[in-house]
Structures are given as structure tokens and as C-alpha cells.
KEMIMI-792858 format. One record per residue (C-alpha): x, y, z. Coordinates in steps of 0.1 Angstrom, whole numbers, plus 5000, padded with zeros to 4 digits. Layout:
<recs>
+------+------+------+
!    X !    Y !    Z !
+------+------+------+
!    X !    Y !    Z !
...
+------+------+------+
</recs>
This chain:
<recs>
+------+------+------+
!    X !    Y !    Z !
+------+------+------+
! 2137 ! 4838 ! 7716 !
! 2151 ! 4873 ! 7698 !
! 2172 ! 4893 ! 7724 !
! 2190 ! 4927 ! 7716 !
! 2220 ! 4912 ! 7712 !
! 2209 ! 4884 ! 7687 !
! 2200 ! 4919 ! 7661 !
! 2242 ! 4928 ! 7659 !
! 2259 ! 4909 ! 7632 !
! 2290 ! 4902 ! 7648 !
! 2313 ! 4896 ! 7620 !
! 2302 ! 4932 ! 7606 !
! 2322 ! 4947 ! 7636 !
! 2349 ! 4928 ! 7628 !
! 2349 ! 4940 ! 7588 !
! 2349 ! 4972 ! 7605 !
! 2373 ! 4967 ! 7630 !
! 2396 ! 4956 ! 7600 !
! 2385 ! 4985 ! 7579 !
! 2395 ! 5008 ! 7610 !
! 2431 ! 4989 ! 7617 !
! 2443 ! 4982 ! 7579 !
! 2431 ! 5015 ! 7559 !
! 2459 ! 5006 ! 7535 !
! 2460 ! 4970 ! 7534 !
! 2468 ! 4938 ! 7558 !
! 2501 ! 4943 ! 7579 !
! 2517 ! 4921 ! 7607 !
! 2519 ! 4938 ! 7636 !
! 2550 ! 4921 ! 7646 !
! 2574 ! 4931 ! 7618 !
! 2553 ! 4952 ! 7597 !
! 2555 ! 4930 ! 7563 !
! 2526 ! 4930 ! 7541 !
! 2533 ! 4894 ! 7529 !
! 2502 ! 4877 ! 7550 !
! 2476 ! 4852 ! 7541 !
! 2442 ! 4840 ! 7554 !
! 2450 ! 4813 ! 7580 !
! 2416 ! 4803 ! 7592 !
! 2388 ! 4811 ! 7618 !
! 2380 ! 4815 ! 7656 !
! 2361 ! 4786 ! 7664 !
! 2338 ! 4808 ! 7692 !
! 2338 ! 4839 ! 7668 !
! 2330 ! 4835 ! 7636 !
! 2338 ! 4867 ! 7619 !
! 2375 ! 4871 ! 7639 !
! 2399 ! 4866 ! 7611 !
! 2430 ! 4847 ! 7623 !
! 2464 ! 4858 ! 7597 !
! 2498 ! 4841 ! 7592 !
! 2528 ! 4860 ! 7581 !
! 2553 ! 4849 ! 7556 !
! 2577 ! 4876 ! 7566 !
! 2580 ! 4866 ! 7606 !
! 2557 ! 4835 ! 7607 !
! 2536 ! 4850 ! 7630 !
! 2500 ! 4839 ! 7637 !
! 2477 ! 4868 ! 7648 !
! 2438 ! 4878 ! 7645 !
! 2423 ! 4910 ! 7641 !
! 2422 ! 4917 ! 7675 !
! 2459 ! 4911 ! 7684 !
! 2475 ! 4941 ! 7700 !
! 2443 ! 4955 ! 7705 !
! 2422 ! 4970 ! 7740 !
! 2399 ! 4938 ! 7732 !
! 2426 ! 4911 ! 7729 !
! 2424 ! 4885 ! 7759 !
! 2388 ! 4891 ! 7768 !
! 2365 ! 4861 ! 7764 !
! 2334 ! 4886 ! 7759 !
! 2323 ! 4884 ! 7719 !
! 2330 ! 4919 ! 7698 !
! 2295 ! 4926 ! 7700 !
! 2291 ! 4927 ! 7736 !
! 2319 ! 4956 ! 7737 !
! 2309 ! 4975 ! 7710 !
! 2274 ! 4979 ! 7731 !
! 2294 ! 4989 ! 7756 !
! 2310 ! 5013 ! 7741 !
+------+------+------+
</recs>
């Protein structure tokens, strides 16, 4: 069955939301550093980027330290909400 929310690519929002965030380029929000690599996945959301980085060692995701972090609702359902 095709429902409205089965026509939003999910891991488009999450290109943008990383397009939005990073204009200049991948940076931990912790420290700052540029130094990060790819480090994986969400296993529930496939287009959430998880990041590792070599300054500080911290893990984070594109949605750390953002109004959506925490929430269990996909991208998608927000963004139609917004």
C-alpha cells in the first residue's frame, strides 16, 4: 500500500540537513576539528550518518545537538511537520 509518507526519501532530508549544518565541510561539534571520518549507519534510519572524530574521539550523527536529537519519530515525519 503507497501512503504519503512512503513518497519522502528520507535520506534526502538528511543530505540536506547536512548541506544546511556543514556549508564548509564536516566539523565535530564537540571540539570543532575537522579531522572526522565516516563511522557507519543508523540501523532504524538509513540515511542518518553516524561520524567519529580523530581530534576528541567523539561519536556523533547528523542530528547530534540538534531540535531533532532524542526523538524516535524518523526525519521525515518532522519535516512534514514542519
Amino acid at each position: 500500500m503507497i501512503t504519503f509518507l512512503n513518497l519522502i526519501d528520507e535520506p534526502k532530508y538528511y543530505a540536506h540537513v547536512r548541506q544546511i549544518r556543514w556549508p564548509n565541510g564536516l566539523k565535530c561539534p564537540k571540539c570543532g576539528s575537522e579531522t572526522v571520518i565516516r563511522n557507519g549507519h543508523d540501523h532504524y534510519h538509513s540515511g542518518r550518518q553516524g561520524y567519529q572524530c580523530h581530534g576528541c574521539r567523539a561519536n556523533f550523527d547528523d542530528l547530534t545537538d540538534t531540535v531533532f536529537e532524542g526523538h524516535h519519530q524518523p526525519l521525515k515525519v518532522w519535516m512534514l511537520c514542519l
